[in-house]
N, C-alpha and C positions, 0 to 999 in steps of 0.2 A: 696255183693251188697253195694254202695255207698248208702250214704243219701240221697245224691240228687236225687238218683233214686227212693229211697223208699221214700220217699214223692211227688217224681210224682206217683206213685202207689196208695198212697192212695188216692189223689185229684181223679184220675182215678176214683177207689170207691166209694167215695164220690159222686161224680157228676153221677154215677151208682145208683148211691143207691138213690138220689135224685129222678130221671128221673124217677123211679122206684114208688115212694112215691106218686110222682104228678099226674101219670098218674092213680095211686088206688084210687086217690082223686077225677078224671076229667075222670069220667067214663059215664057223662051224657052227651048223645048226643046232636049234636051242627046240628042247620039247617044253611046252607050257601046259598048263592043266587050269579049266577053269572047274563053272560050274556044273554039278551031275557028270561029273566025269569028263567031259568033254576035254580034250587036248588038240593043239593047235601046233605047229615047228615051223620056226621061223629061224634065220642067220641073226646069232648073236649082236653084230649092230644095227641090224634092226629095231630090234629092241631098245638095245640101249639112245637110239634116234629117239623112239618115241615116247621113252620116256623122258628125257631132256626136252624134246616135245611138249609135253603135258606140264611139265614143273616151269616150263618157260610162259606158257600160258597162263597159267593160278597166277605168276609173278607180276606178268603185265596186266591180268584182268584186278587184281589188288592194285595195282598200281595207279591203272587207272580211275579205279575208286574213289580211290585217298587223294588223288590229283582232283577230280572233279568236286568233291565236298569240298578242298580246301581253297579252290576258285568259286564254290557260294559263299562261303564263309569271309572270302575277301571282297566277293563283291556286296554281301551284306551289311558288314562293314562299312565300307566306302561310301555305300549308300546313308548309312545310322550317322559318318562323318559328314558329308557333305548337309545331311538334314538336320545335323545341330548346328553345324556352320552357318546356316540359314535362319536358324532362331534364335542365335547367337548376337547377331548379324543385324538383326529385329530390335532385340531386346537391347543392345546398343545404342542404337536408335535411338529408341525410347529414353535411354537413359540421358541421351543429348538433349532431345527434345525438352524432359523434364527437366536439367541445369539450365534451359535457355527461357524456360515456365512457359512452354508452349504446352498448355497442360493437352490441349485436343487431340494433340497431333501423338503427343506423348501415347494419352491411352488405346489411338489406335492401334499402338506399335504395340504393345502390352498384351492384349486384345488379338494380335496378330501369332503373337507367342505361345499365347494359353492356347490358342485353337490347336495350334501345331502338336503342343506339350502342356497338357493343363497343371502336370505339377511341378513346372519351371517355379522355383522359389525365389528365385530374384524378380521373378515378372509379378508373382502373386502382391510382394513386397512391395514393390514399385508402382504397382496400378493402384493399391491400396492407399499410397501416399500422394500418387497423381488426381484420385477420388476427394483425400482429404482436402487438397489446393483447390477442387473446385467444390468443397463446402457441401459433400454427398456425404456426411461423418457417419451415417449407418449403412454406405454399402461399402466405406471403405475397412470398415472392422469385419463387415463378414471377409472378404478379401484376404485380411490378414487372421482374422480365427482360421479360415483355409489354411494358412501357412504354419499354424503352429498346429494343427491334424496332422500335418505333413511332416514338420521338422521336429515338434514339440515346442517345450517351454524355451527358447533361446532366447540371449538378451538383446537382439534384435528384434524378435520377432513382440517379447515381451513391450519395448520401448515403443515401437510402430501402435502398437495398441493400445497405450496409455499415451499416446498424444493423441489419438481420435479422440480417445475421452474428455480430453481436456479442449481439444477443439469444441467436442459437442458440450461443455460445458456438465459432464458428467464427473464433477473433480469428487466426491469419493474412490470412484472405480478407479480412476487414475492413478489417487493415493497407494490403494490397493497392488496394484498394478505395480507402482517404481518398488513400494516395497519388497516385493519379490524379486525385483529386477536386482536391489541390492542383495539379496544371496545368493542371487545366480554369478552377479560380475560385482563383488566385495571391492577390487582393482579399480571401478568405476564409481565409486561412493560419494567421490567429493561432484563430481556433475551431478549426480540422482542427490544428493542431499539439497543442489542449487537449484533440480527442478522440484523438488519438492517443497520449497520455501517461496518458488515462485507460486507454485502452485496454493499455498497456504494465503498469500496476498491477494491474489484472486477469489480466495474465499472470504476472506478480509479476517483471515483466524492471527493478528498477530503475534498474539502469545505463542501460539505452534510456530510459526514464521522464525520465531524469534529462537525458538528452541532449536532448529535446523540449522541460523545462523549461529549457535556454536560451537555446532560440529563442522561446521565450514571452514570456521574461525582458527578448529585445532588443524587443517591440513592445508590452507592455500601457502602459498611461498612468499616471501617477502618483500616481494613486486609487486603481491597483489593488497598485502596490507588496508592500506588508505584506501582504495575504491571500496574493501571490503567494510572496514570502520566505519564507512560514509554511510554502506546500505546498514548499520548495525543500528546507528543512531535512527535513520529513517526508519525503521522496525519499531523500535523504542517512542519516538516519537506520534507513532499510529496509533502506538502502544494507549497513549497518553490521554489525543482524541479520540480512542474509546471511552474512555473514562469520563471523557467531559459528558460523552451521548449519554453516559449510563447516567449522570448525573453525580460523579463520584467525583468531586473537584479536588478535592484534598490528596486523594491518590495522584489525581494527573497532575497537579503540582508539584508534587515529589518528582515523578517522573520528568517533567521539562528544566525544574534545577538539579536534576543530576546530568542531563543533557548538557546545558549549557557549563557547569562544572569539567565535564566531558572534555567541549569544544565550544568554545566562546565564538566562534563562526559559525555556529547553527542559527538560523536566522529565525526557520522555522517558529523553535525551541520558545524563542521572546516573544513574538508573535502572541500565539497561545499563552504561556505566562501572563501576560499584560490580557488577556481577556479574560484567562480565569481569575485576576484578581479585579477587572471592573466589574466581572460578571454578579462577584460577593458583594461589591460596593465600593472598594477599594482601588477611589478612583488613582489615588496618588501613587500607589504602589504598581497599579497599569501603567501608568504613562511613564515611570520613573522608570519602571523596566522595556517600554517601547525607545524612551533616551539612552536607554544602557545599550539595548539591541541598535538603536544606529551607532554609536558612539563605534559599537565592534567589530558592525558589519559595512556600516555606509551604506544600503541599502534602504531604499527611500521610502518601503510598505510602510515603515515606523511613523516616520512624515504622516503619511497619509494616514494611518489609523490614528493617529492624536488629534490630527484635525479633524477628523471625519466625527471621532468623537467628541470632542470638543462643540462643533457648530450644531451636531443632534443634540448636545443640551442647553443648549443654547447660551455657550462661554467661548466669545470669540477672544475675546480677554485672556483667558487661559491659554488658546491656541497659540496666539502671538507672543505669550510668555515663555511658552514651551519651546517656541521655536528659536527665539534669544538663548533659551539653554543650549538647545540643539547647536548654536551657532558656534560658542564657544568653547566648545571641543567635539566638531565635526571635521570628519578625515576630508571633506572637499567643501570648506565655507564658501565657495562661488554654487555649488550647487544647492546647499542650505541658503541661502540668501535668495536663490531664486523662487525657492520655497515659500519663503515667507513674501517675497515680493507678489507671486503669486494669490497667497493666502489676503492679499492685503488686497490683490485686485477683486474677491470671491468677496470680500465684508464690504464692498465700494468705497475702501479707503484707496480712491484713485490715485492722489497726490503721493501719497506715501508712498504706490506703487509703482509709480515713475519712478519714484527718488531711487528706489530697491536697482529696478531694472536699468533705468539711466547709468547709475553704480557698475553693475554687472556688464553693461556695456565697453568701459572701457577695456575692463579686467581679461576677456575673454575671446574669442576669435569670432567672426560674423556666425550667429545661432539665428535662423530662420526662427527659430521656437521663442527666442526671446524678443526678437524685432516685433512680432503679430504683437506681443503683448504689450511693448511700446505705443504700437499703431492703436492700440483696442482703448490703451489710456487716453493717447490725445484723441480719438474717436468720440469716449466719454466727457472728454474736458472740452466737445465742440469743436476742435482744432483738425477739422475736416484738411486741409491740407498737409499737414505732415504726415497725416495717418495716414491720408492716399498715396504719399509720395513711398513712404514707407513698404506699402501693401503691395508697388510695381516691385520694388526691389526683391521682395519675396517670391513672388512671382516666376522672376529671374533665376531665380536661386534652387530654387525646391519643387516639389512634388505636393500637392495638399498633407498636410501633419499630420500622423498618424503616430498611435500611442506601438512602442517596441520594447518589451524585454525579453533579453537576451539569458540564455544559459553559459556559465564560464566555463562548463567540462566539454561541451558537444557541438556548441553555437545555434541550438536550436532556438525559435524566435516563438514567445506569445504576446499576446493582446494584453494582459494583465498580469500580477505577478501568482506565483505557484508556488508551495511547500516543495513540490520535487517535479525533476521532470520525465516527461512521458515517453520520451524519448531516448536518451541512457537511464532513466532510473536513478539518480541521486537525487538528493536530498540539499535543499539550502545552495542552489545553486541559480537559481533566476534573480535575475537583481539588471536597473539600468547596467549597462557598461561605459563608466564615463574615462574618458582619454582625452581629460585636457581641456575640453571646450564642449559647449552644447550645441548639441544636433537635434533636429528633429528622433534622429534612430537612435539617440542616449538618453533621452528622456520621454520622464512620461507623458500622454498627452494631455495636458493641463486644460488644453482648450474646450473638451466636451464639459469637465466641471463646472455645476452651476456654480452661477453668487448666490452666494448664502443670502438666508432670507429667515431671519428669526420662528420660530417656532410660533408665538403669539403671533404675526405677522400672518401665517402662513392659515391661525383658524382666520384670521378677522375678513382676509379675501373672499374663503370659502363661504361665511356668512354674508359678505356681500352676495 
């Protein structure tokens, strides 16, 4: 036997033993009076029995009461935990599912949630955003209109809603939308100013664009500087080719020399310059400024647009001039050389183009890209054997030619060159990547360009 029991035992006793004592004491009869008169006599612990009696029963029937409400109360409970544990549990889930973009499986989960609890606010959230991923952009705002009924304006609930918009390509509402988002979360200003700017370039408004980027400007940190200056110039310089659509050349000329003022590595910037002054007529002051832009950038568009205009007006003369300039204070003269060696096999000055490329051969490490053009020479000059022997080694060597530039912030790869890329978003960053030696993948690919073929030339065929 425990102690605990044996001292319930004796209390047992005791209170026995008591009852016992009291009642030997309270043996003198007790007259009572009810009602209408009536009276009853009873022995004094009789009484007193039944009424400890009576006050021990009130005790235990309250007691039991208060004991039984407060096992539903726990078992209500228990149950309310265990059934959010379960859409918890769900919602989870989902929320895995959605970081892994299993969007399907996600909004089953979601779905599983809302039935359970239709005003779970994270599920409302979440299915709304799992909606957006599969490109349902108007069932995914009702979803989140749901959620701001429920929570109100919150800057979550606010930002979920202005990205459907901007998904569904509703960028007023959007605007509308981050606006408020910054006087909900002020804290959060410099993101909502950055989607706002992006959001402005989407619209193609650069002057708004541009007015965000200086409020941007007054809060990133010092790290972010340079990536930000890069998007400033790119702003500025969209700026510009507005200007040429609207037909305003004189403005967007100001704007592209205060760019290159700016930063002399905007490649963009020359690009454009040199078209809006051939576009006046000003041929000398194009090209002079397409030789400024390689000179600064090494970057080979410049090349190419001097020739390109050059052989449309039918001055191959000019072209080969330019590219002597070019040559003479170019930051890689193995790659300007081949340039012109090139340019020389496009006018069918074949010999000349040997001499070019024969030259570049020694200078440089074996270039698939420049051996075809060897081959293509003695091809032209009849000399079917060296060009065959040529054409195995290639073979050997590479993969068919394919034209590559590359991006120096991201290493993204295009087909031609770009003002900026699509892929981080700068500006003046595509250009061959040369290292030393020509490859196929550091040059352009020369081989689709035709040979020039004079303007005159080109009615006299069509008349035939």
């Amino acid at each position: 036997m425990s102690i605990k029991s044996f001292v319930y035992l004796i209390v047992i006793f005791g209170l026995i033993g008591l009852f016992i004592y009291l009642a030997y004491l309270n043996q003198a009869p007790l007259l009572l009076y009810f009602l209408f008169n009536k009276s009853i006599t009873a022995p004094a612990w009789s009484v007193i029995f039944i009424t400890f009696l009576i006050g021990f029963l009130i005790a235990a029937i309250w007691l039991f009461i208060r004991s039984s409400s407060w096992r539903f109360a726990k078992r209500k409970m228990e149950k309310g935990i265990q059934k959010e544990r379960g859409v918890e549990e769900l919602y989870y889930r989902g929320l895995e599912a959605l970081t892994k973009e299993q969007h399907d499986r996600a909004w089953q989960y979601f779905q599983q949630v809302l039935r359970k609890d239709n005003k779970h606010l994270g599920a409302l959230l979440r299915a709304g955003e799992t909606l957006r991923a599969k490109k349902n952009y108007g069932e995914a705002t009702g979803y989140h209109l749901r959620a701001r009924t429920l929570a109100g304006d919150t800057p979550e609930i606010i930002d979920a809603l202005a990205e459907d918009h901007v998904a569904a390509g509703n960028f007023e509402e959007a605007a509308s939308l981050y606006q408020t988002l910054l006087t909900l979360s002020p804290e959060d200003s410099l993101s909502i100013y950055r989607k706002l700017r992006k959001l402005s370039i989407k619209q193609g408004s650069w002057t708004e664009a541009n007015q965000w980027h200086q409020k941007i400007m007054k809060l990133i940190s010092k790290d972010e500087e340079a990536a930000e200056k890069n998007a400033g110039y790119g702003l500025r310089y969209q700026q510009g080719v507005q200007q040429i659509e609207k037909g305003e050349l004189k403005e967007a000329e100001a704007i592209f020399q205060k760019l290159i003022k700016s930063d002399k590595s905007f490649a963009p910037a020359y690009v454009k310059l040199g078209e809006v002054h051939v576009s006046r007529g000003d041929e000398e002051d194009g090209v002079n400024t397409w030789l400024e832009g390689y000179q600064a950038t090494g970057q080979l568009i410049f090349l190419n647009k001097i020739e390109d205009y050059y052989l449309s007006h039918d001055a191959p003369n000019k072209a080969i001039e330019a590219y002597r300039r070019a040559i003479s204070t170019a930051r890689d003269e193995l790659v300007t050389r081949f340039m012109l060696g090139h340019l020389y096999y496009r006018l069918e000055m074949i010999d000349k183009a040997l001499d070019e490329f024969l030259a570049l051969e020694k200078a440089v490490s074996y270039s698939p890209t420049l051996q075809y053009f060897i081959a293509k020479c003695y091809q032209k000059r009849d000399e079917d054997k060296k060009a065959a022997e040529i054409f195995k080694k290639i073979i050997k060597h590479c993969e068919p030619l394919k034209l590559i530039y590359r991006c120096v912030n991201c290493g993204a790869k295009y087909a031609s060159w770009q003002d900026s890329c699509s892929h981080c978003g700068r500006w003046s960053t595509i250009h061959v990547d040369l290292q030393g030696e020509l490859t196929p993948e550091e040059m352009v690919d020369f081989v689709s360009s035709p040979v020039f073929t004079p303007p005159s030339e080109k009615k006299t065929k069509k008349e035939s």
